[in-house]
C-alpha positions as CSV (number, residue, x, y, z in Angstrom):
1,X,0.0,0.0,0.0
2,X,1.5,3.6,-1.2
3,X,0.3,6.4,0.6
4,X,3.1,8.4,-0.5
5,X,4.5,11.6,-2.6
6,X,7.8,12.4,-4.8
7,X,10.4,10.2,-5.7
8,X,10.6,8.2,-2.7
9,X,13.6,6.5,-1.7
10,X,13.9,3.0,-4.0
11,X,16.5,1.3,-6.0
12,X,15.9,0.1,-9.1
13,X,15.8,-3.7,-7.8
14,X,13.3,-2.4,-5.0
15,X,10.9,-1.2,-7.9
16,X,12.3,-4.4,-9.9
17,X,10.6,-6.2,-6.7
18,X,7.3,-4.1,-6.8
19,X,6.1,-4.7,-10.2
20,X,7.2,-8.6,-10.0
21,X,5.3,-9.1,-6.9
22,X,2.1,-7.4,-8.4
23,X,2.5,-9.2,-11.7
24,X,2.6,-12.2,-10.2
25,X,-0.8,-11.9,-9.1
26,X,-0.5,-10.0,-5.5
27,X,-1.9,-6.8,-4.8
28,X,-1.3,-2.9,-4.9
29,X,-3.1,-0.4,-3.5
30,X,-2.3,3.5,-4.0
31,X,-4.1,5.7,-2.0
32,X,-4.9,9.2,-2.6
33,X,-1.5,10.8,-2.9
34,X,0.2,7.5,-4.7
35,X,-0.9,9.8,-7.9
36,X,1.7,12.0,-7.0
37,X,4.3,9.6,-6.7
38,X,7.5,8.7,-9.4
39,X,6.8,10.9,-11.9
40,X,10.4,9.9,-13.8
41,X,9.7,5.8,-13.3
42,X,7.1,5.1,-16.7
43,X,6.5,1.9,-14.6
44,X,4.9,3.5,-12.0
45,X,2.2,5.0,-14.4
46,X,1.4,1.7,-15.7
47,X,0.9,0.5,-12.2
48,X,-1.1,3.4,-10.6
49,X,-3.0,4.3,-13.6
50,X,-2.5,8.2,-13.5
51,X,-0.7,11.1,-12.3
52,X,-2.2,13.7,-9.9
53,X,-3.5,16.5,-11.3
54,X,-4.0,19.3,-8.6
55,X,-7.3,20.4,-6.5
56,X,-8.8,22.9,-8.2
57,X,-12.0,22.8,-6.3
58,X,-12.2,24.4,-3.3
59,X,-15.9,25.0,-1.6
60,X,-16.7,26.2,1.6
61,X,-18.8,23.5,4.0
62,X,-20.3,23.8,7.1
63,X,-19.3,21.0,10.3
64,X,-22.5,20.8,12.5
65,X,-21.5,18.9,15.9
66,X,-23.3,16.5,17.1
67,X,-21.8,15.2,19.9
68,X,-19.2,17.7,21.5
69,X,-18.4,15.5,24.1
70,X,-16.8,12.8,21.4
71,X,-13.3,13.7,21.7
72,X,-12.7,13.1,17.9
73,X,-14.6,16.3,17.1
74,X,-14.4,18.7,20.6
75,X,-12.0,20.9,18.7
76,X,-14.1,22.3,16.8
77,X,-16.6,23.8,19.1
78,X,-20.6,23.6,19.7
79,X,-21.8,25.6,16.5
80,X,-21.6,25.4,13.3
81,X,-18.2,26.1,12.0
82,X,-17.1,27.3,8.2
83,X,-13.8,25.4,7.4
């Protein structure tokens, strides 16, 4: 699993390994910022599928809390809150 950025840190016999694992019927899985991940390997592409192509949506929401006491969410207050 890639959850990654850049041109991480892997020799040629490291990416050697990755594509022979997943060729030989095993799995891969790149999450959301494996697109943005070896640009320079062609490999890569083949595996992942595409390159990451920037946000270029950006909407305001509103975060009603439910349940302040929930520690997850406390942060962000008892109202209704514009992130």
């Amino acid at each position: 699993m890639f959850y990654t950025s850049g041109e991480i840190p892997m020799s040629g016999a490291q990416k050697i390994a990755l594509l022979n694992f997943v060729r030989s019927g095993r799995g891969f899985l790149g999450v959301h910022s494996a697109t943005d991940t070896f640009y320079t390997w062609p490999d890569y592409l083949d595996l992942i599928g595409g390159y990451f192509n920037g946000h270029p949506w950006h909407q305001g929401v509103t975060i009603e809390v439910a349940d302040v006491a929930d520690p997850l969410v406390a942060f962000l207050r008892n109202s209704a809150v514009e992130r």
